[in-house]
Residue, then its C-alpha position, 0 to 999 in steps of 0.5 A: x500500500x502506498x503511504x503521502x511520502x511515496x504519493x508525494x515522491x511520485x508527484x515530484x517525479x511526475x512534475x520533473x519529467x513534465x517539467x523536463x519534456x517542457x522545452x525552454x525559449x533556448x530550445x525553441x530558438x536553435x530549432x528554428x535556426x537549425x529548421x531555417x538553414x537545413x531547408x534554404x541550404x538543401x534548397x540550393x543545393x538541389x536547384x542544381x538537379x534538373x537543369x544544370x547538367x542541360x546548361x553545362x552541355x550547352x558550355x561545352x561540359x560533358x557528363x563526368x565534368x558535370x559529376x566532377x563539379x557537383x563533387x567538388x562541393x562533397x570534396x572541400x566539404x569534407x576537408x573542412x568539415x574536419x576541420x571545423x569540428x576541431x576547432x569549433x570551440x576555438x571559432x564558436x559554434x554560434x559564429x561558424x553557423x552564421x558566417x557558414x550560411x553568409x558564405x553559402x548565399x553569396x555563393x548561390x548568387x554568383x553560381x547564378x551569373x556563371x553562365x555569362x562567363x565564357x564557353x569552355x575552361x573558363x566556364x568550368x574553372x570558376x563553376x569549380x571555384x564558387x562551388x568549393x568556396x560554397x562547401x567550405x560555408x555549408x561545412x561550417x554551418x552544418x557541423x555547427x548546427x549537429x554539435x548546438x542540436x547535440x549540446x542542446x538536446x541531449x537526450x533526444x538526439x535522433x529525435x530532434x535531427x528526424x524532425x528537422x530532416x523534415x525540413x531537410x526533405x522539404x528542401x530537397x522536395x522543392x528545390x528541384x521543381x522550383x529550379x525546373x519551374x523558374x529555369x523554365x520562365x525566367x532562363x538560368x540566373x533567377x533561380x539563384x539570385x532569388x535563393x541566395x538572396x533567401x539565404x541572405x536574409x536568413x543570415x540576421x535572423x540567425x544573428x539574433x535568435x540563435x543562443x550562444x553554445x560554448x564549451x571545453x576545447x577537447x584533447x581528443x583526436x579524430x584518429x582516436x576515434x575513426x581507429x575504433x571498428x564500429x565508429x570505422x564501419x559506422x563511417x563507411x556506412x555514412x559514405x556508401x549512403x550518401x555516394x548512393x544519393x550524390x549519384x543521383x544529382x547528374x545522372x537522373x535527369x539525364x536518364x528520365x530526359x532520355x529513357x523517358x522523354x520528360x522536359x524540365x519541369x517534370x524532371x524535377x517532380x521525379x526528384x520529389x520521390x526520395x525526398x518527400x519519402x525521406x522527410x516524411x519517415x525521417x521523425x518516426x524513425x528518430x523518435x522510435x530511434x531515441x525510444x529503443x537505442x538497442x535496434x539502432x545497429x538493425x535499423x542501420x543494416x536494414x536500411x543499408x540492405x534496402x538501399x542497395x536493393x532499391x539501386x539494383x531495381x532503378x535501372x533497373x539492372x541488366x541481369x533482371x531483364x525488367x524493362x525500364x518503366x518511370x513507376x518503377x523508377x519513382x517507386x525505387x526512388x520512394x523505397x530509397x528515401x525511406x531506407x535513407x532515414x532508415x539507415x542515417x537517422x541512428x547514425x549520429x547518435x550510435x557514434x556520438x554514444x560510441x565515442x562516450x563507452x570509450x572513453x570521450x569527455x561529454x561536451x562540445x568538443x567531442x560534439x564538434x568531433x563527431x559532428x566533423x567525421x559525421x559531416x566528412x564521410x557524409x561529404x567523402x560519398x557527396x563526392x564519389x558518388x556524383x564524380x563515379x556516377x558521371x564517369x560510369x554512366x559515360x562509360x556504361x549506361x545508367x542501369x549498369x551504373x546504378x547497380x554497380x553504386x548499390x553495391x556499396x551499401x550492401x557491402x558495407x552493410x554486410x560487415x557491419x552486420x558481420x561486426x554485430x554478430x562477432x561483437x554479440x557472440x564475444x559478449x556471450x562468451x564473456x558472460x559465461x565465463x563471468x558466470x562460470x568463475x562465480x560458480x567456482x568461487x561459491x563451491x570453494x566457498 
């Protein structure tokens, strides 16, 4: 029977917990900041899709130039993501976010006046450049914005990182039609002053409402914690996925244009098969990701499994001798945006709970480590997936190509899968001897 002390103690503790999922103005704020930068930054990203690879034809760029140059952007994100991550306490998260997102909307205006440069090398020149200088900002931004999510949110890591990839998606959504739609009625420049420009805005609002996130500058190394085999096979993970998804930037709508006659505006319609999937799944998968932690490294294999089966289907390969229906394609491009979150969503918080079984001080700067290696090999794949993608579909066809791009997530996948099993059969063994010398010392006793 329960007696006032134990009805008050429950009150208390009942009172704590709804005081605890209360989120504070502070809270509030770094979502919006962190909501306003995943939708413009993924908005101006993607633009690109529909109509860019058209537009560098007509400079004289074929289609691996065209992969080169949406990889570059992964390749100078994924040095300075490193980098930002070492040093962010030094920098200050609050400052690498908001100068991140400057840099990226003067960046998006001028990618917008590139084509009054002239045809040829100079044309593919300065592409390079603003697209590097670009991915050095939204470096800085995005890893700001997973270590302020993290120091913020503490405890619900994956579900607040699945809510925001709403708006992740949201961007990734309408990013491609917006482009289509504007490419089409005003020519090439509008769809990148006028982004940018949103961007721009976004820049002060930041400034104002984003609270400071300061902390302790950590002695721990990137290598110490790459070195440890799951966080190893974790970053794989991170790299075969997301070259799965920069593949598709300079490949589809070359190959719906062709294989399916689309014009432009369509062409970006497709693009909203594996974002929309992806936004819409993203929060489900994050709060049933922090609900249950020990079906992280499931869902992860799952979703790696899925995404290579998906690839195999888009085509879809030559050896399932399908012929190639646009259905087929947008359901693959479904079944690939869920398997995304499937996949990527338990990804951060299963290494950031890695670094701190092995030893890594909680704070920001063990945060802004996790969030560079997160962001590094995330870019790593942004890059080989787009520069391969260009290369094999030049040299093969896009079936051959996307089937030969799925087999990343399944290979990874597999070790991963084969590192749990190892990992959970060596935890047995050691609970067994554990119980056995406990039956030793008894029977002595």
């Amino acid at each position: 029977m329960a007696t006032p002390a134990d009805s008050v103690s429950g009150d208390q503790n009942e009172n704590s917990r709804e005081e605890s999922d209360k989120w504070t103005k502070s809270q509030i704020f770094t979502l919006i900041s962190a909501a306003s930068m995943n939708f413009s930054s993924m908005v101006c990203y993607s633009i690109l899709g529909p109509f860019f690879p058209k537009e560098a034809e007509k400079k004289g760029v074929n289609a691996s130039i065209v992969g080169m140059i949406f990889g570059c952007f992964s390749l100078f994100n994924l040095t300075f993501s490193l980098i930002m991550g070492k040093y962010i306490v030094q920098i200050g998260a609050k400052f690498m976010f908001v100068s991140g997102m400057l840099i990226s909307g003067c960046c998006t205006i001028l990618f917008g006046l590139l084509n009054l440069a002239p045809d040829g090398p100079i044309f593919i020149s300065l592409c390079f450049i603003v697209r590097s200088v670009d991915a050095i900002g939204f470096a800085a931004s995005t890893t700001a914005s997973f270590s302020i999510l993290a120091a913020t949110f503490p405890n619900n890591v994956a579900t607040v990182l699945g809510s925001l990839e709403i708006f992740t998606g949201l961007g990734l959504t309408l990013g491609p039609p917006i482009g289509g739609y504007l490419y089409e009625s005003f020519g090439y420049q509008i769809p990148f002053v006028l982004l940018g420009c949103v961007v721009l805005f976004m820049v002060p609002l930041n400034m104002c409402i984003l609270p400071r996130c300061d902390g302790v500058i950590s002695n721990a190394s990137f290598w110490k914690l790459i070195l440890l085999p799951k966080v190893t096979l974790m970053s794989l993970i991170i790299f075969s996925i997301s070259s799965c998804i920069g593949f598709l930037d300079p490949t589809i709508s070359l190959f719906v244009i062709d294989k399916f006659k689309l014009n432009t505006g369509s062409v970006g319609l497709v693009f909203l098969g594996h974002a929309l999937s992806y936004a819409i799944s993203s929060p489900f998968l994050g709060c049933l990701s922090d609900k249950i932690p020990r079906i992280r490294k499931w869902l992860v294999l799952i979703g790696s499994w899925l995404i290579a089966l998906s690839f195999l289907l888009l085509g879809p390969a030559p050896i399932f001798h399908i012929k190639s229906q646009l259905w087929l394609f947008i359901s693959m491009l479904v079944v690939t945006g869920f398997s995304l979150s499937l996949c990527g969503i338990p990804l951060f918080p299963e290494v950031l709970t890695c670094a701190y079984e092995n030893g890594f001080e909680e704070g920001l700067g063990t945060l802004g480590i996790v969030s560079g290696i997160f962001g590094a090999f995330w870019c790593l794949g942004s890059f080989v997936g787009p520069t391969l993608g260009g290369y094999l579909y030049d040299k093969l066809n896009f079936e051959w190509a996307a089937a030969i791009q799925g087999g990343f997530p399944f290979v990874f996948g597999t070790l991963l899968g084969v590192y749990f099993i190892v990992e959970m059969l060596h935890r047995r063994s050691h609970s067994g001897s554990n119980i056995e010398e406990e039956r030793k010392r008894l029977i002595s006793n």
